[in-house]
C-alpha positions as CSV (number, residue, x, y, z in Angstrom):
1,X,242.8,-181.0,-21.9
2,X,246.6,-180.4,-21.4
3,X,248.3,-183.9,-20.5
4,X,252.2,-184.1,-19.5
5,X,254.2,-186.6,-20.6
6,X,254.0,-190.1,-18.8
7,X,250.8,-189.4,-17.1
8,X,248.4,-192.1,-16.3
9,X,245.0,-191.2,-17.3
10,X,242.1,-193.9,-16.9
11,X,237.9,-193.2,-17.6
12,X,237.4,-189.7,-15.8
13,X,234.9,-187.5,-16.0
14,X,235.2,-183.7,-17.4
15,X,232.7,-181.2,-18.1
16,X,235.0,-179.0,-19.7
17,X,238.8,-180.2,-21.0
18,X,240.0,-177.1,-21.6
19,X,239.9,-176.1,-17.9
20,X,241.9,-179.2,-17.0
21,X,245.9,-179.1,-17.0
22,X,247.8,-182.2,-15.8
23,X,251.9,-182.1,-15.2
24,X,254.5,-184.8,-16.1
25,X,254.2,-188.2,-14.9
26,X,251.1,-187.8,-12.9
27,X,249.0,-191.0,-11.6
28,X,245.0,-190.3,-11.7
29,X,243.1,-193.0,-10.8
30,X,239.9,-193.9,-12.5
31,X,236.4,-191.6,-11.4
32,X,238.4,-188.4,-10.8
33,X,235.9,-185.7,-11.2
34,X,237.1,-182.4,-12.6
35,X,234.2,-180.6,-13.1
36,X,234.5,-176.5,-14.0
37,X,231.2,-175.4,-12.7
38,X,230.5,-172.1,-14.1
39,X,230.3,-170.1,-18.2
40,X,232.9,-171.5,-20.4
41,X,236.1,-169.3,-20.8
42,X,239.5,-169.7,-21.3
43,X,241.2,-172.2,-18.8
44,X,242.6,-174.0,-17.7
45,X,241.8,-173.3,-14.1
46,X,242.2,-177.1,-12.7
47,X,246.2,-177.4,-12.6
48,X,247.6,-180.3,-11.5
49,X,251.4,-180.0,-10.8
50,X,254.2,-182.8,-11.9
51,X,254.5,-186.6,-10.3
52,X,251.5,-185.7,-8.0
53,X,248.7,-188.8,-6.9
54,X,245.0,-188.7,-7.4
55,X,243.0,-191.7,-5.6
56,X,239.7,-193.0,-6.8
57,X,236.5,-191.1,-7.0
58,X,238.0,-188.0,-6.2
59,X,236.4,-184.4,-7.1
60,X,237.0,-181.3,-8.1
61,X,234.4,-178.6,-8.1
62,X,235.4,-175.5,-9.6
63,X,234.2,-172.0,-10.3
64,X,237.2,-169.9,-9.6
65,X,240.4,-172.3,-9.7
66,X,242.3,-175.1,-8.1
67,X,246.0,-175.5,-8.7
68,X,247.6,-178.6,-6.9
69,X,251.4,-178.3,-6.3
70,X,254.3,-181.1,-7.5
71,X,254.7,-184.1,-5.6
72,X,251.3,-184.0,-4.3
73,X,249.0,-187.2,-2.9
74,X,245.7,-186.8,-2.9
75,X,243.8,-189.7,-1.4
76,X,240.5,-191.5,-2.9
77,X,237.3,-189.5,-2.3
78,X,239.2,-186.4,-1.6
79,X,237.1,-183.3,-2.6
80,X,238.2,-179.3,-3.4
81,X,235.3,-177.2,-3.5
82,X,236.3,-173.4,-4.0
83,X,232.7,-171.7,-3.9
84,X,229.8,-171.7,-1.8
85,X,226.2,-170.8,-1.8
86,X,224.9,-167.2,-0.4
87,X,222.6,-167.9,3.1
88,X,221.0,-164.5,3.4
89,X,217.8,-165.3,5.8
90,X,214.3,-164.7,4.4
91,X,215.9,-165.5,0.6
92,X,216.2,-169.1,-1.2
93,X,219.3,-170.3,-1.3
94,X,219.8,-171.5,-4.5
95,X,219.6,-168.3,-6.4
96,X,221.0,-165.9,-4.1
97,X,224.8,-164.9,-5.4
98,X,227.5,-167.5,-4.8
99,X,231.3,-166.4,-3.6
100,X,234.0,-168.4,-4.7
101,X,238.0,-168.4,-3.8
102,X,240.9,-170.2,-5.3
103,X,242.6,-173.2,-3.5
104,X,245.9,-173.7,-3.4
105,X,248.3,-176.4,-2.6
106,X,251.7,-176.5,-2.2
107,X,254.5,-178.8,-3.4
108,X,254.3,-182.3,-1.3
109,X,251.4,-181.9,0.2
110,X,249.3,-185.5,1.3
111,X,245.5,-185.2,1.5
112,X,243.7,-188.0,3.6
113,X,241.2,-190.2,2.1
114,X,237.7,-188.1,2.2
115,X,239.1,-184.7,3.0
116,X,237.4,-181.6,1.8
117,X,239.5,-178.5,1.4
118,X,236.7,-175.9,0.8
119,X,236.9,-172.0,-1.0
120,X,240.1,-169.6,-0.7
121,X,242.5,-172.2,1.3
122,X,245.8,-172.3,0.6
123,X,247.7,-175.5,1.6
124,X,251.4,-174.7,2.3
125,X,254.5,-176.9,1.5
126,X,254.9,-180.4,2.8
127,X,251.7,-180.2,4.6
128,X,249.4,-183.2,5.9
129,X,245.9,-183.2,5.9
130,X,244.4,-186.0,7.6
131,X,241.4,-188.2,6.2
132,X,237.9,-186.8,6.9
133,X,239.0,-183.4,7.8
134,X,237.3,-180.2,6.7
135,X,239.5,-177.6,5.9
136,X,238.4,-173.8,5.7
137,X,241.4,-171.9,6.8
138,X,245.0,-171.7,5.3
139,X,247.5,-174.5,6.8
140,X,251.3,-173.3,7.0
141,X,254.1,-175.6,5.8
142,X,254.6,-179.0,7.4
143,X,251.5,-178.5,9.7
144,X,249.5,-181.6,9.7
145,X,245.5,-180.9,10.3
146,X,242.7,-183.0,11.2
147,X,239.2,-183.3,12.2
148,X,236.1,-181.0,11.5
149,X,236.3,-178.5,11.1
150,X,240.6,-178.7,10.7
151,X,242.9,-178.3,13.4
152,X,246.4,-178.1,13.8
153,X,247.4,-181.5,15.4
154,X,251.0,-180.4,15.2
155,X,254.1,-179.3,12.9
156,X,256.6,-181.6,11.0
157,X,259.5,-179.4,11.3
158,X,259.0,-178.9,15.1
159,X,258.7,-182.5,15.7
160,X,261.7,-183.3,13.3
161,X,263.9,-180.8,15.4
162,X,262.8,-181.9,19.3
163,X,263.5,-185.2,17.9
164,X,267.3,-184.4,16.2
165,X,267.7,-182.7,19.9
């Protein structure tokens, strides 16, 4: 596992620590789960980027790859999930082929407690996502989301500007 200077690491837990790069001066708190679900091969493929958050009990479920932008909060319970099983009727589930998509978050983006950003989204710049919300499509820069599945409740920028007006 590649660690950054100044980073706060307490007990996680990590199926494979070569998967698993953490920036400078990161704070994990304890029970993060970074599991790379899938054949071992060269990582890493969890990145965490520089003087980014990661609350309690948080998870990361991984077949493709997650990278998580600088500056980032990411709230306890938080989940990133970047696969999902097949559902082709009259087959089980479980053994029917999987597709899997990386997640991306920009730089200063806040993740509510107990969010889950599922396969292929990509979070952009300064974006909020609000506690509980189920994310399966992209979210532009400064958009804040909520609910389930994820809306946009409104744009940072936008609101900055009618309010400099």
């Amino acid at each position: 596992m590649q660690v950054g200077k100044n980073t706060v690491l307490p007990r996680l837990l990590v199926t494979w620590p070569h998967q698993v790069k953490i920036g400078e001066r990161c704070v994990i708190e304890p029970d993060v789960y970074f599991k790379f679900d899938g054949i071992c091969k060269p990582g890493p493929n969890i990145i965490i980027g520089d003087h980014t958050f990661i609350g309690r009990g948080c998870e990361f479920n991984v077949t493709r790859r997650v990278v998580v932008g600088k500056h980032c909060l990411i709230a306890s319970g938080a989940k990133f999930v970047d696969h999902d099983h097949g559902t082709e009727y009259g087959s089980l589930m479980g053994p029917q082929p999987s597709t899997a998509s990386v997640i991306c978050l920009g730089d200063d983006v806040w993740i509510g407690s107990n969010a889950i950003i599922l396969q292929g989204v990509q979070i952009g710049p300064g974006a909020i996502v609000a506690a509980g919300a189920v994310v399966r499509t992209n979210v532009d820069a400064y958009e804040v989301v909520g609910g389930v599945p994820a809306r946009v409740l409104k744009n940072r920028r936008i609101e900055s500007r009618k309010s400099d007006a």
